[in-house]
LUMMI-166241 format. One record per residue: residue number from 1; residue in one letter; chain; x, y, z of N, C-alpha, C in turn. Coordinates in Angstrom, 3 decimals, m for minus. Example, Ala and Ser with C-alpha at 12.3 -4.5 7.8 and 13.67 -1.06 7.14 Angstrom:
[1 'A' 'A' [13.190 m5.690 7.800] [12.300 m4.500 7.800] [13.200 m3.300 7.800]],
[2 'S' 'A' [12.850 m2.250 7.080] [13.670 m1.060 7.140] [12.900 0.030 7.870]],
END
This chain:
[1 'X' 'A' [m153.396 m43.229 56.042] [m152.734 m44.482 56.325] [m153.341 m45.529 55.411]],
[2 'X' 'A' [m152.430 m46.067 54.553] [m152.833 m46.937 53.695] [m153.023 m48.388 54.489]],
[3 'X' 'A' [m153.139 m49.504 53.719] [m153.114 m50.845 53.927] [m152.172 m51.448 54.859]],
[4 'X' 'A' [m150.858 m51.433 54.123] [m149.318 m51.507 55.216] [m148.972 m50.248 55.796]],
[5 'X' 'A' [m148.137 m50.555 56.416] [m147.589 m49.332 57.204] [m145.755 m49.610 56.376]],
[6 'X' 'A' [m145.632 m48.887 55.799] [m144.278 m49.088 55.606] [m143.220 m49.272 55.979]],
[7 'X' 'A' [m143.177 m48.149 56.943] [m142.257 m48.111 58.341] [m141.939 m49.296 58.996]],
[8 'X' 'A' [m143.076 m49.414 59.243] [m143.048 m50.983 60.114] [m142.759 m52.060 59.541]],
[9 'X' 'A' [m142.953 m52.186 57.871] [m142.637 m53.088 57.603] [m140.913 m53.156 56.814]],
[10 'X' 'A' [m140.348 m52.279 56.606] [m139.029 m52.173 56.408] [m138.284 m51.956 58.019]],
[11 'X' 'A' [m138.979 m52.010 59.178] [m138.354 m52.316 60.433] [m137.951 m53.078 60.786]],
[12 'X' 'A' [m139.552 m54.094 60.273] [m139.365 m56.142 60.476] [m138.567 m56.586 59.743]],
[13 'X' 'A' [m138.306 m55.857 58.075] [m137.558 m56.410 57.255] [m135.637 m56.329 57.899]],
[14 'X' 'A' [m135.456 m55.011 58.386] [m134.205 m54.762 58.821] [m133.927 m55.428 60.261]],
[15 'X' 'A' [m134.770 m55.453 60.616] [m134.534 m56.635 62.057] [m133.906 m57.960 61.529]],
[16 'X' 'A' [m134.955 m58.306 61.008] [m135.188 m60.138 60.301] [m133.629 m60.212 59.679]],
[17 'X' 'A' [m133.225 m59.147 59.150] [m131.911 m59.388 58.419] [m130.592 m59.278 59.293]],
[18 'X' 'A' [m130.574 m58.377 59.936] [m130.165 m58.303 61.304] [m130.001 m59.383 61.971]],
[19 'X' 'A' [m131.011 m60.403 62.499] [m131.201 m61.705 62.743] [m130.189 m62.660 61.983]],
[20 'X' 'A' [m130.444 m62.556 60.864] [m130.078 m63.463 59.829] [m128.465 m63.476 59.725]],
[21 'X' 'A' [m127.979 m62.096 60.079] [m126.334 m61.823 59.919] [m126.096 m62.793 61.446]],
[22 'X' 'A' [m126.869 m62.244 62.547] [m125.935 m62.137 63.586] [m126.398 m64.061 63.918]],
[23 'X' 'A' [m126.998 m65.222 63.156] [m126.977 m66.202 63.109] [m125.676 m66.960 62.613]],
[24 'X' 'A' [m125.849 m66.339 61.154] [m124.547 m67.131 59.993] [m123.436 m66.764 61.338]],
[25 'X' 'A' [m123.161 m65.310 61.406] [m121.872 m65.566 62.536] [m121.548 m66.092 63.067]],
[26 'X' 'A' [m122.490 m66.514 64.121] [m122.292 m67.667 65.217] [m122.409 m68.955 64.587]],
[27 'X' 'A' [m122.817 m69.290 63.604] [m122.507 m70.258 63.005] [m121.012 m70.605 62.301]],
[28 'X' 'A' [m120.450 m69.533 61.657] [m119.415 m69.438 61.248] [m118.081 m69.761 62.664]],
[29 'X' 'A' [m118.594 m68.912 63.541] [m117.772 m69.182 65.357] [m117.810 m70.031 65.292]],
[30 'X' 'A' [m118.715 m71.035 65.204] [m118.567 m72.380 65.946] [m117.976 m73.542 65.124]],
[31 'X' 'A' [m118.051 m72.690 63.715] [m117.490 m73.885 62.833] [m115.774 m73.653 62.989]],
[32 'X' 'A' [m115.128 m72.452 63.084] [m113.875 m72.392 63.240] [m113.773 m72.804 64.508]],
[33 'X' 'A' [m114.373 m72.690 65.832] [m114.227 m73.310 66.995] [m113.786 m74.911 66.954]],
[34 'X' 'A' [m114.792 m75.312 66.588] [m114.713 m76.781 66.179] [m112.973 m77.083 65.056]],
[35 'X' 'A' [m112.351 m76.513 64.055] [m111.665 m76.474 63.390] [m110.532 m76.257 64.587]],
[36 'X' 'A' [m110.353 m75.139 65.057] [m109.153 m75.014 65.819] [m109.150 m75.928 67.144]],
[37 'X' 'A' [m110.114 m76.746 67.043] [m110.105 m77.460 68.321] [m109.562 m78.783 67.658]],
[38 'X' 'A' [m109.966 m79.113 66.700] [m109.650 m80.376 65.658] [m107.900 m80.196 65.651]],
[39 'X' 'A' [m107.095 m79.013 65.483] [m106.150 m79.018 65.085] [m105.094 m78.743 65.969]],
[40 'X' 'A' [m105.433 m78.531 67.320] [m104.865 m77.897 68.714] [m104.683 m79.622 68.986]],
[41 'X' 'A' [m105.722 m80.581 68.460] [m105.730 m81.527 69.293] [m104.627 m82.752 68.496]],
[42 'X' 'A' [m104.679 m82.534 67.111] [m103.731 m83.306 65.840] [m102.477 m82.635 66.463]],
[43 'X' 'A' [m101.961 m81.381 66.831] [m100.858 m81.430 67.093] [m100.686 m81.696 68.340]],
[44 'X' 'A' [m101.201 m81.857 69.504] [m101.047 m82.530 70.507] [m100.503 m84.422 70.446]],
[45 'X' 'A' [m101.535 m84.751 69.729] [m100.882 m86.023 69.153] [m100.097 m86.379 68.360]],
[46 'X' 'A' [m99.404 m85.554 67.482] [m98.647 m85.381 67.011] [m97.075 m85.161 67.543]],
[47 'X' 'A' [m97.390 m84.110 68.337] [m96.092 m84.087 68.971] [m95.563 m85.495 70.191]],
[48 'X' 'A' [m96.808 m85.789 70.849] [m96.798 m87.263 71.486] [m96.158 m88.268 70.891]],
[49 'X' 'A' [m96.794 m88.568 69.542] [m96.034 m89.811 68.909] [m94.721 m89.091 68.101]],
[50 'X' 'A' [m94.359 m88.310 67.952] [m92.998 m87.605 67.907] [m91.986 m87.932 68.680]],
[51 'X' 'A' [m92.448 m87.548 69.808] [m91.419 m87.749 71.098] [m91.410 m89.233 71.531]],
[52 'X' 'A' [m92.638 m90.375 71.425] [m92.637 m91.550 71.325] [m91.996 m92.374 70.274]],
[53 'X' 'A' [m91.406 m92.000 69.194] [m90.957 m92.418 68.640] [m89.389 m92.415 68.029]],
[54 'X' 'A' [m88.867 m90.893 68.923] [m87.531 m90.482 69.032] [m87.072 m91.963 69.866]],
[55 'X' 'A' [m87.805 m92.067 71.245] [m87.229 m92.811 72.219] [m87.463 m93.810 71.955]],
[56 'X' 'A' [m88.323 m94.299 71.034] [m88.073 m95.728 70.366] [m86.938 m95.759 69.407]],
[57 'X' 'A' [m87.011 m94.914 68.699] [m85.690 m95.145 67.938] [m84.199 m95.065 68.444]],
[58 'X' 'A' [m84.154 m94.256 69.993] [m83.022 m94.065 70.457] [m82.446 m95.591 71.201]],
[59 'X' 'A' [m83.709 m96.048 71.659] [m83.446 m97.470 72.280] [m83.405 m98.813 71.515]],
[60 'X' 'A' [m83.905 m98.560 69.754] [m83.368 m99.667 69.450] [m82.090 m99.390 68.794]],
[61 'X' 'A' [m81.528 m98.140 68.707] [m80.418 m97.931 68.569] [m78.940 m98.556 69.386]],
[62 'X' 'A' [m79.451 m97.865 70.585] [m78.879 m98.754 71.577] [m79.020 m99.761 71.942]],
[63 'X' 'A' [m79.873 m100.714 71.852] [m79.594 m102.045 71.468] [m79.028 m102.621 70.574]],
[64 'X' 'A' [m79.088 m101.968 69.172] [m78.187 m102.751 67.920] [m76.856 m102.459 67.883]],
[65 'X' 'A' [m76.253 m101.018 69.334] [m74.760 m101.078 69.437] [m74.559 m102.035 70.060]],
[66 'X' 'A' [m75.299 m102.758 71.260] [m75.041 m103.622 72.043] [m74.748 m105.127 71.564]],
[67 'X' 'A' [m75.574 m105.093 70.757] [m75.580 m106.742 69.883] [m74.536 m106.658 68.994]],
[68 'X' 'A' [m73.924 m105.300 68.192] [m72.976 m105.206 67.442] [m71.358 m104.473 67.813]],
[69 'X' 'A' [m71.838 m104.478 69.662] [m70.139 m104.296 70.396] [m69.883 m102.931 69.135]],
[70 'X' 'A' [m70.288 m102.055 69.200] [m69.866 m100.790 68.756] [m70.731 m99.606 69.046]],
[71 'X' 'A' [m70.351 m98.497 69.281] [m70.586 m97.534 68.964] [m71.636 m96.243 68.753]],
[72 'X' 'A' [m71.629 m96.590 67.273] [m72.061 m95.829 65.962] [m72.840 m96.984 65.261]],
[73 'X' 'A' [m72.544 m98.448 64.918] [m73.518 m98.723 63.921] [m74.621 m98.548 63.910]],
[74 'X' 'A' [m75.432 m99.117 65.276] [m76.440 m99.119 65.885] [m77.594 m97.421 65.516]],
[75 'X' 'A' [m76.577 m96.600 65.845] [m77.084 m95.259 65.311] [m77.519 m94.927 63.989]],
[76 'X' 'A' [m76.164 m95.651 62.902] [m76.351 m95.529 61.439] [m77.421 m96.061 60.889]],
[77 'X' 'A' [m77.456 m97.261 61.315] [m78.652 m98.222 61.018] [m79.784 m97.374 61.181]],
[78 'X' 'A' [m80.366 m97.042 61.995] [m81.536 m96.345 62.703] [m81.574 m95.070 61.757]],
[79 'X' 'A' [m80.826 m94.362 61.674] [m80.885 m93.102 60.951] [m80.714 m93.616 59.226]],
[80 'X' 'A' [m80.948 m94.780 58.653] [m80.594 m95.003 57.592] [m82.351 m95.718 57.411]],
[81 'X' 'A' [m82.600 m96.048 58.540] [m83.747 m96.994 58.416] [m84.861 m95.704 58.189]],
[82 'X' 'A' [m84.836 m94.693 58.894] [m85.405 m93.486 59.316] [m85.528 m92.433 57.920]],
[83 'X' 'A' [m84.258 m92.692 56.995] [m84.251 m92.232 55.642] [m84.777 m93.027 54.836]],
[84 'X' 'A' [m85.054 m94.088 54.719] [m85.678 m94.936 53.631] [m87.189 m94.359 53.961]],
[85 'X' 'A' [m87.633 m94.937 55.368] [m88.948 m94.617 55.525] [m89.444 m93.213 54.806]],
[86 'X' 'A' [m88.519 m92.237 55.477] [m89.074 m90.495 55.247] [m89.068 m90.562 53.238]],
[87 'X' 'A' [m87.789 m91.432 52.664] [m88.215 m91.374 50.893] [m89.211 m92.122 50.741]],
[88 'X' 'A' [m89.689 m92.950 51.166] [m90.880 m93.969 51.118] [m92.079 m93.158 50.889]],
[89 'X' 'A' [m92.037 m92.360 52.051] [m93.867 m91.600 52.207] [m93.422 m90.247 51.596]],
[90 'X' 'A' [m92.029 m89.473 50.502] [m92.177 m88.514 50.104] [m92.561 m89.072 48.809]],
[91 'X' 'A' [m92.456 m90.052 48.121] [m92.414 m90.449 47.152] [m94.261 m90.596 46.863]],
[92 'X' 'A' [m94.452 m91.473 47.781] [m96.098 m91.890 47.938] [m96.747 m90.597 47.671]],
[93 'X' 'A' [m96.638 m89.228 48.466] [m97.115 m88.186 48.411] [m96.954 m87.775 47.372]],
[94 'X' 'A' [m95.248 m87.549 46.572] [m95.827 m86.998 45.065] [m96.433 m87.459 44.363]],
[95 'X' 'A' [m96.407 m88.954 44.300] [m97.277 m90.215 43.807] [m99.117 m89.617 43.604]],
[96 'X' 'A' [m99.071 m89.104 44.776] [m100.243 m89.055 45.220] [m100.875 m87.498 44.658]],
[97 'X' 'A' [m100.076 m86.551 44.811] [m100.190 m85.236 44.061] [m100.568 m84.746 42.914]],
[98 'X' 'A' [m99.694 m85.877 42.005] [m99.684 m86.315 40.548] [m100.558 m86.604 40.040]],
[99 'X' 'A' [m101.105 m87.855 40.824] [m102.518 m88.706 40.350] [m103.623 m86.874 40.615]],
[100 'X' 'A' [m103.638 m86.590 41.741] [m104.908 m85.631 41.782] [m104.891 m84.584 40.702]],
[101 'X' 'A' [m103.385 m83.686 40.343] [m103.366 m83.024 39.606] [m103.890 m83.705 38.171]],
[102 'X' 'A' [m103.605 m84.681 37.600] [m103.362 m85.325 36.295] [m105.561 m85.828 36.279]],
[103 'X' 'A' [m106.436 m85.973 37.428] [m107.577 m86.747 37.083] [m108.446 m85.756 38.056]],
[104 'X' 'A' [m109.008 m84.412 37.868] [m109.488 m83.715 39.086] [m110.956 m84.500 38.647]],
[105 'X' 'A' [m111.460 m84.202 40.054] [m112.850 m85.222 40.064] [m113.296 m84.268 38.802]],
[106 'X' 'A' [m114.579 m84.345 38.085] [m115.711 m84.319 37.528] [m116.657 m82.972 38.316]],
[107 'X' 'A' [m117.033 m82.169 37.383] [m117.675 m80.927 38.358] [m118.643 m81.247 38.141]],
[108 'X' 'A' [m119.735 m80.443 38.677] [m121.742 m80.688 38.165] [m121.848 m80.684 36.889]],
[109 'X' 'A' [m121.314 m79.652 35.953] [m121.680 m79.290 34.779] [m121.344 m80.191 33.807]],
[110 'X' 'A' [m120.310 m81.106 34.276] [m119.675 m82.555 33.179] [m121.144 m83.538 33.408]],
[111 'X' 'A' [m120.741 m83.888 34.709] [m121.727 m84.486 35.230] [m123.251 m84.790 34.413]],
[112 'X' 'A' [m124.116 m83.411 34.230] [m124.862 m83.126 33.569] [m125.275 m83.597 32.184]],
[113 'X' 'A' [m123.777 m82.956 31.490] [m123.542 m83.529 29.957] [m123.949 m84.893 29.603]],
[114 'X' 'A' [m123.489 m85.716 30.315] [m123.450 m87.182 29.942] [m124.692 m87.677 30.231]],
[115 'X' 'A' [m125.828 m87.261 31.224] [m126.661 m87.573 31.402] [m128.059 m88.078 29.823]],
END
């Protein structure tokens, strides 16, 4: 029997690593835990102000037939107001796509260069 014991010490080594897997895991669990909890909860509010905002739009609809003794305008209006908005924020977004594609941040290795 020499100095170390080998055995024993490729035991501690395969434990310790062992350890080390079955940590990151549960670390990894809890980070998707946290993620699907983040996103269970965006569409919860999401669908809230969805449905809050149908019935706002249905009621000032029906009010602008009322003030305008018809119908349908009241509806058009609303569904016209409802299309400007939705080109408004598709536009912003490609707007916004563009700029990221066209200027990607700066990686470490640029970074570096200039130093």
């Amino acid at each position: 029997m020499g100095l170390f014991d080998n055995n024993r010490l490729i035991d501690l080594l395969s434990n310790y690593l062992k350890t080390q897997f079955e940590i990151i895991k549960l670390d990894v669990q809890e980070k998707l835990e946290e993620l699907l909890a983040r996103i269970f909860k965006f569409i919860l509010i999401a669908f809230a102000l969805g449905i809050t905002s149908i019935f706002f739009l249905l009621g000032l609809a029906n009010w602008m037939n009322e003030i305008t003794h018809s119908l349908f305008i009241g509806y058009f209006a609303v569904a016209a107001l409802a299309l400007v908005i939705s080109l408004i924020l598709l536009l912003t977004m490609k707007k916004k796509e563009e700029s990221l594609e066209e200027s990607p941040e700066p990686m470490p290795e640029d970074l570096e260069d200039h130093e």
